[in-house]
C-alpha positions in Angstrom: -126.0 151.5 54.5 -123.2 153.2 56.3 -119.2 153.1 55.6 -117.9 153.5 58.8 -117.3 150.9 61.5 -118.2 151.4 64.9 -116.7 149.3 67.9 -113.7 148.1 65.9 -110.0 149.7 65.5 -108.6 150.6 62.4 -105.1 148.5 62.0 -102.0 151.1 61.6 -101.2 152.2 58.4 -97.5 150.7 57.4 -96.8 153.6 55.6 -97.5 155.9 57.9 -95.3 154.2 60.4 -92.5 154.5 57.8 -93.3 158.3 56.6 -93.1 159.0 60.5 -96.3 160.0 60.6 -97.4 157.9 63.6 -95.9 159.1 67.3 -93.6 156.8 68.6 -93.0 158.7 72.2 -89.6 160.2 72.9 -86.7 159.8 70.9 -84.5 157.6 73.8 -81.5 158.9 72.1 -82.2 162.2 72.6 -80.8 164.8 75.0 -82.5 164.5 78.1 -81.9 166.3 81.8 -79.8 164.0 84.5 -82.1 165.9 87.4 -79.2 164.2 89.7 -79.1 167.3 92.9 -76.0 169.2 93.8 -75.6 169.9 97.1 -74.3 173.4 97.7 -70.9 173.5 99.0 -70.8 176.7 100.3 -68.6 178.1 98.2 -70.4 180.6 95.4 -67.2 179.8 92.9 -67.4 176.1 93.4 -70.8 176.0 93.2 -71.7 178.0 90.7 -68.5 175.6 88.5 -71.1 172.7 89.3 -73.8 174.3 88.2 -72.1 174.2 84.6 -72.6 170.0 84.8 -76.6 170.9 84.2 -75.7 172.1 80.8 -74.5 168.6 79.8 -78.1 167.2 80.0 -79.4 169.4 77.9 -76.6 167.9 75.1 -75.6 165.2 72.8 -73.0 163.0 74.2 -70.6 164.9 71.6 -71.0 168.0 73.2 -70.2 166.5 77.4 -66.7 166.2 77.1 -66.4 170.1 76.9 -68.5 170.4 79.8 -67.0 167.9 81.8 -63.3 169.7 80.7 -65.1 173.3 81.2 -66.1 172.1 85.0 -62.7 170.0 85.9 -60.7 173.4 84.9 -63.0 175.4 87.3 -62.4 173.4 89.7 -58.8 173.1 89.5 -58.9 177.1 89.2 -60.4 177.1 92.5 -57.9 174.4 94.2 -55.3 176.3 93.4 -56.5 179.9 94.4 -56.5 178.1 97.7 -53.0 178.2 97.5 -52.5 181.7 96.3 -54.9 183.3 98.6 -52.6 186.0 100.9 -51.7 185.0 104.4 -52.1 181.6 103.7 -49.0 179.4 105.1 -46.0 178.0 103.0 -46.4 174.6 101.7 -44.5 172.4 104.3 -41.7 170.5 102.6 -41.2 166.7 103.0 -39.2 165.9 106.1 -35.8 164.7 104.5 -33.5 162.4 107.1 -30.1 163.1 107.2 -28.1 160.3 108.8 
């Protein structure tokens, strides 16, 4: 006489379940890549600021906020070099009426 059972399933083991033991798939909390594509804008500083938004998939939620603040910064950097750059023209005050 034998002690194994052929054709049937063993039912899970409720302690294994609870010593995680079993694989449950991937954690849905856990970090995972957005895979959302950036478009190259042609400029190598802009683009390579957008690049930086990659990094947040690969964190915790704690840890976006410094990338979002890290990307907005570069960005801003760049506006405003835009202004600074040599040649470039005046800003154009408001037109103020006089009557």
């Amino acid at each position: 006489m034998s002690d194994s059972v052929t054709g049937t399933e063993m039912p899970p083991d409720p302690a294994a379940e609870a010593d995680g033991l079993r694989d449950s798939g991937p954690d849905p909390a856990a970090p995972a890549p957005l895979d959302v594509p950036r478009t190259p804008t042609g400029d190598a500083g802009v683009d390579a600021v957008l690049e930086r938004l990659g990094d947040a998939g690969h964190l915790g939620t704690d840890g976006h906020v410094a990338v979002y603040e890290d990307v907005h910064r570069g960005l801003r950097d760049a506006l405003t070099a835009l202004d600074a750059r040599p040649g470039s023209a005046a800003p154009v005050p408001p037109y103020r009426h006089r009557s």
